[in-house]
C-alpha positions as MATLAB code, in Angstrom:
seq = 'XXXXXXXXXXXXXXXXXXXXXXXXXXXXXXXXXXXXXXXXXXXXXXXXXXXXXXXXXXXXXXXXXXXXXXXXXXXXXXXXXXXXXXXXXXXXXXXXXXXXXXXXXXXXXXXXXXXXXXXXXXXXXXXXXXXXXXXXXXXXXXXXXXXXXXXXXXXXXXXXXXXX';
ca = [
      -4.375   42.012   39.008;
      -6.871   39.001   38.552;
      -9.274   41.259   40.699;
      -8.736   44.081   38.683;
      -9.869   42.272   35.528;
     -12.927   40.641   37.794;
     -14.208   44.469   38.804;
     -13.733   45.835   35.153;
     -15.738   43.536   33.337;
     -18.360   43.371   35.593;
     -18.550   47.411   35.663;
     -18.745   47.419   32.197;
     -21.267   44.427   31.964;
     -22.847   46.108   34.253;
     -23.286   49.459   32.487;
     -24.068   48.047   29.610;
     -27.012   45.818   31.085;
     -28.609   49.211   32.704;
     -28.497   50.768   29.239;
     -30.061   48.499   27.242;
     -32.936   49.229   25.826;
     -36.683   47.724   27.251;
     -39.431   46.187   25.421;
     -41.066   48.277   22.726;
     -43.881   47.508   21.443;
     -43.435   47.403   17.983;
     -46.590   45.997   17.036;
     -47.829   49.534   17.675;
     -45.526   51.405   15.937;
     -46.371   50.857   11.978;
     -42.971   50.085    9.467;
     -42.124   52.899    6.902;
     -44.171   50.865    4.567;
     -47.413   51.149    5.959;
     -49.230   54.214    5.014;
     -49.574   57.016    7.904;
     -53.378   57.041    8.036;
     -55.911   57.741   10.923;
     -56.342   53.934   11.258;
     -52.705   54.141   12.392;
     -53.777   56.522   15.594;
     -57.106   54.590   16.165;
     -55.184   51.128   16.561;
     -53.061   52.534   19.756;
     -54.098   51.597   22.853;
     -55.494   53.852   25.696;
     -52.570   55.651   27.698;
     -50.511   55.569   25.159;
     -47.950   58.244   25.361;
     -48.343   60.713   22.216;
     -47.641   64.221   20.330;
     -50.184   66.141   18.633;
     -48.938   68.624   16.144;
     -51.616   70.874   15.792;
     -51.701   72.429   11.749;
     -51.149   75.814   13.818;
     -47.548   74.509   14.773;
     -48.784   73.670   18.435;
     -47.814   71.054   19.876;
     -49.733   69.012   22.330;
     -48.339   65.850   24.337;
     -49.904   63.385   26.859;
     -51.563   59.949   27.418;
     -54.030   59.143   24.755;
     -57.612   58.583   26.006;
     -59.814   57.582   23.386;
     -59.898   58.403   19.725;
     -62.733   58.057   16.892;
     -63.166   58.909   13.104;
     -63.226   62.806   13.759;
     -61.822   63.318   17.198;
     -58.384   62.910   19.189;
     -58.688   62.971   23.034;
     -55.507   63.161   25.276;
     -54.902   64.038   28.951;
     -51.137   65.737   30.084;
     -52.580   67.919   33.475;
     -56.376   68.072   31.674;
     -57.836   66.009   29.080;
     -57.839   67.954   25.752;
     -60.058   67.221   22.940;
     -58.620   67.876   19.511;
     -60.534   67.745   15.733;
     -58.919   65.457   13.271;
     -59.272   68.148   10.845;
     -57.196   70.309   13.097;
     -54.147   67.741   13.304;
     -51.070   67.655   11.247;
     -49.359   64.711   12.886;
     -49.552   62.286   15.346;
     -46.358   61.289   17.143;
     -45.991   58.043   19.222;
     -43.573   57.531   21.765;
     -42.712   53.869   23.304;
     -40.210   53.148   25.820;
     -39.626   52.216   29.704;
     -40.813   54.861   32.081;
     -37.961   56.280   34.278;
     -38.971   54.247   37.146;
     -38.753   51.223   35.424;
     -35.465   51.975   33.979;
     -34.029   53.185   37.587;
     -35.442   49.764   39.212;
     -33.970   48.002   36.294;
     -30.470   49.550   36.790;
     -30.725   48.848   40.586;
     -30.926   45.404   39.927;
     -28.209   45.262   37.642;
     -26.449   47.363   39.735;
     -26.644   45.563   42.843;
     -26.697   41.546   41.465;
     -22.890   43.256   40.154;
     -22.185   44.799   43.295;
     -22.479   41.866   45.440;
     -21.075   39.673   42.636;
     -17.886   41.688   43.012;
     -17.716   41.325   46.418;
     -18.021   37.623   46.389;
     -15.154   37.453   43.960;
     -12.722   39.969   45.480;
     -13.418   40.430   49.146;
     -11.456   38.038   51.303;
     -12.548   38.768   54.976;
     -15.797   40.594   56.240;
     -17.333   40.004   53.386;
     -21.098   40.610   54.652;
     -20.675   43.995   55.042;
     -18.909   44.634   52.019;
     -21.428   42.725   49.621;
     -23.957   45.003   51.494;
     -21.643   48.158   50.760;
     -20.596   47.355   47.353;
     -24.249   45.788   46.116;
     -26.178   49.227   47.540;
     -23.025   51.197   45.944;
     -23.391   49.300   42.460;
     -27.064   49.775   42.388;
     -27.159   53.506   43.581;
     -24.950   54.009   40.364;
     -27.186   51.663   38.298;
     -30.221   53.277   39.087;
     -28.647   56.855   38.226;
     -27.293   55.935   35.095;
     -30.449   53.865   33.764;
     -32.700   57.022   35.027;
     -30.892   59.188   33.364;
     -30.398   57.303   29.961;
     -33.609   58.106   28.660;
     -33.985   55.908   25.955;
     -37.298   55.947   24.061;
     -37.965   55.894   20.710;
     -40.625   58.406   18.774;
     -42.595   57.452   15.711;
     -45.045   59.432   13.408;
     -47.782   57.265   13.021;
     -50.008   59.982   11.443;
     -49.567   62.652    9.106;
     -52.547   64.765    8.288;
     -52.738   67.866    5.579;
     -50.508   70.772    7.003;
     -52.174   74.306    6.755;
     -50.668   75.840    3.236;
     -51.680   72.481    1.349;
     -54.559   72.461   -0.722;
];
């Protein structure tokens, strides 16, 4: 029973670990009081990952290259270069990359995994940490990879095409 308890805690601490969420940087993203203004999209940083609505409903999304007062540059397959005139809102999206988040989970996974094993197994242990730490972070790296978790922010809104 007392191994029971030992393997269910650490599957849910382990779980839990791969799903929290990484370091955003919030310094980037502005609060709801701040005004949505171009200064907003000229204060990101280069390869920052963002949305362009276009005011023709397109919508545009890659790694921002360089922006000025009149001009938005991004790069998806091919840089695009877009007007500021011709922009309706500017979307920023912060988070851990997938690969991050599966090496994360793996981690997590496998520090549980082998954690278990020490606690539980009572002969050939070796091979079972091995098993159980590979098995652990196999599942952590699936579940953090698949999670997803990143957070979107408008950080500009521009005039949409019916306003005056």
């Amino acid at each position: 029973m007392r191994r029971f308890v030992v393997v269910a805690v650490l599957a849910t601490f382990t779980i839990n670990c791969a799903h929290v969420p990484g370091p955003y940087p919030d310094s980037t993203i502005p609060s709801r009081s701040t005004t949505l203004d171009w200064a907003s999209v000229k204060a990101l940083r280069p390869q920052s990952t963002v949305a362009v609505t276009l005011v023709t409903g397109e919508r545009l999304r890659g790694n921002l290259v360089t922006v000025d007062d009149q001009r938005l540059v991004i790069s998806s397959d091919q840089s695009v270069e877009v007007m500021r005139s011709s922009i309706q809102r500017v979307t920023l999206f912060t988070g851990l990359a997938r690969s991050a988040r599966a090496k994360r989970g793996f981690l997590v996974g496998a520090a549980a995994g082998a954690l278990v094993a020490a606690l539980t197994v009572e002969s050939n242990r070796g091979p079972w940490m091995l098993m159980l730490s590979s098995g652990w972070g196999a599942l952590g790296a699936l579940f953090s990879a698949l999670d997803g978790s990143t957070r979107e922010a408008i950080i500009y809104e521009g005039a949409r095409s019916g306003d005056p």
